[in-house]
N, C-alpha and C positions, 0 to 999 in steps of 0.2 A: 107311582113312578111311570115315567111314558118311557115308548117304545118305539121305536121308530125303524121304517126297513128302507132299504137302499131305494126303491122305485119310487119311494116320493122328493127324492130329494132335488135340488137345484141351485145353481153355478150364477152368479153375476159377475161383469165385466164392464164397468164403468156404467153401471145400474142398469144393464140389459141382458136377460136371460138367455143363457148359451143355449142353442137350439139344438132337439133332439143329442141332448145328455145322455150318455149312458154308464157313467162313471167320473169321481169325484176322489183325491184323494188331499188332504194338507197330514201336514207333518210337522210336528214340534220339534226342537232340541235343543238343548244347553250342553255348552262346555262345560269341563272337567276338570281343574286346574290343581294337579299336585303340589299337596305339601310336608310331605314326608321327609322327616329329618332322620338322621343317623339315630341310631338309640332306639326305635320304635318299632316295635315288630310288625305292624299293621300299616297299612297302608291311609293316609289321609287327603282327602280333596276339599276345594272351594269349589263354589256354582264360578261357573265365565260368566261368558255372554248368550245370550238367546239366540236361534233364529228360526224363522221356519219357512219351507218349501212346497210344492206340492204339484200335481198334473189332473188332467181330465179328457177325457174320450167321449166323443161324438160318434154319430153318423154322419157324414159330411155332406151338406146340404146344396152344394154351391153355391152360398150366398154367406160365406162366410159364419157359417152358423149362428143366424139371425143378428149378428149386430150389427150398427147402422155404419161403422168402416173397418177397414179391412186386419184381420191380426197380424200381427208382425212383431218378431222377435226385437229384444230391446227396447221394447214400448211399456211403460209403467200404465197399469190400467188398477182402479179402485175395483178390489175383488167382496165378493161376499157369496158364502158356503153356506148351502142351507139342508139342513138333515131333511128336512121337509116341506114341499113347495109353497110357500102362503103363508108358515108358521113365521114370522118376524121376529118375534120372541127369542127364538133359538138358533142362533148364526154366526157362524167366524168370519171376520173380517179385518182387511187391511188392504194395504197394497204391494201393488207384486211387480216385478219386470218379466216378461214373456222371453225365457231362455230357450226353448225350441219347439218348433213346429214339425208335425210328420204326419205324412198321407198314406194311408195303407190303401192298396188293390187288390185282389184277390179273386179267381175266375169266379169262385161262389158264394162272396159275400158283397157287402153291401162296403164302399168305400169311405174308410172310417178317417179320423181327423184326430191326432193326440199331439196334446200341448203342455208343458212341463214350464213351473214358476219360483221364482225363487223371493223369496218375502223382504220387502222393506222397511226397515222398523217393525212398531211391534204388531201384531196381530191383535186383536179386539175377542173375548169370546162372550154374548151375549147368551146370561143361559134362561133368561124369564123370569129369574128370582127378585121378587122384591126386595129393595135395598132396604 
């Protein structure tokens, strides 16, 4: 079984690698839908509907962290999450709309870049297994 650690991983955005990454998050969920009648002691649910969301942290490059135009909130960009850089095999994807952008400064750090997505339709999770 593989293993994978955080520092090899890597972020695309309309098939271009988000420059100097330094974190990666997606997020799955499913609704809840109660169906608990009178009479039942226990409580019952149905699955809903899907969604998923997610964010990523840079160091901020000024160059928009390498890709060839500019980020901007509201923009649907084709996303793909990779545990590990190069590995093709193993990656989430889908596409996302760009819900907010934020610059951090700080006297003694290095000026970082975090951006938060919120997923359209479904997500894709490629895991390398032969069908």
């Amino acid at each position: 079984m593989a293993c994978y650690t955080g520092k090899d991983g890597a972020l695309h955005l309309d098939g271009t690698a988000v420059a100097q990454l330094t974190s990666w998050t997606v997020t799955e969920n499913v609704d809840t839908i109660e169906c608990t009648h009178m009479g039942q002691s226990w409580k019952e649910y149905k699955t809903g509907i899907a969604e998923w969301e997610g964010s990523f942290e840079a160091i901020y490059d000024g160059n928009q962290q390498g890709l060839s135009a500019e980020l901007a909130t509201g923009t649907q960009y084709a996303l793909i999450a990779y545990p590990e850089s190069g590995d093709t095999d193993h990656k989430l994807n889908g596409n996302v709309i760009l819900t907010s952008l934020e610059w951090t400064a700080e006297l003694d750090d290095v000026i970082r870049l975090s951006a938060t997505f919120t997923g359209t339709g479904a997500m894709t999770k490629d895991t390398g297994d032969a069908a």
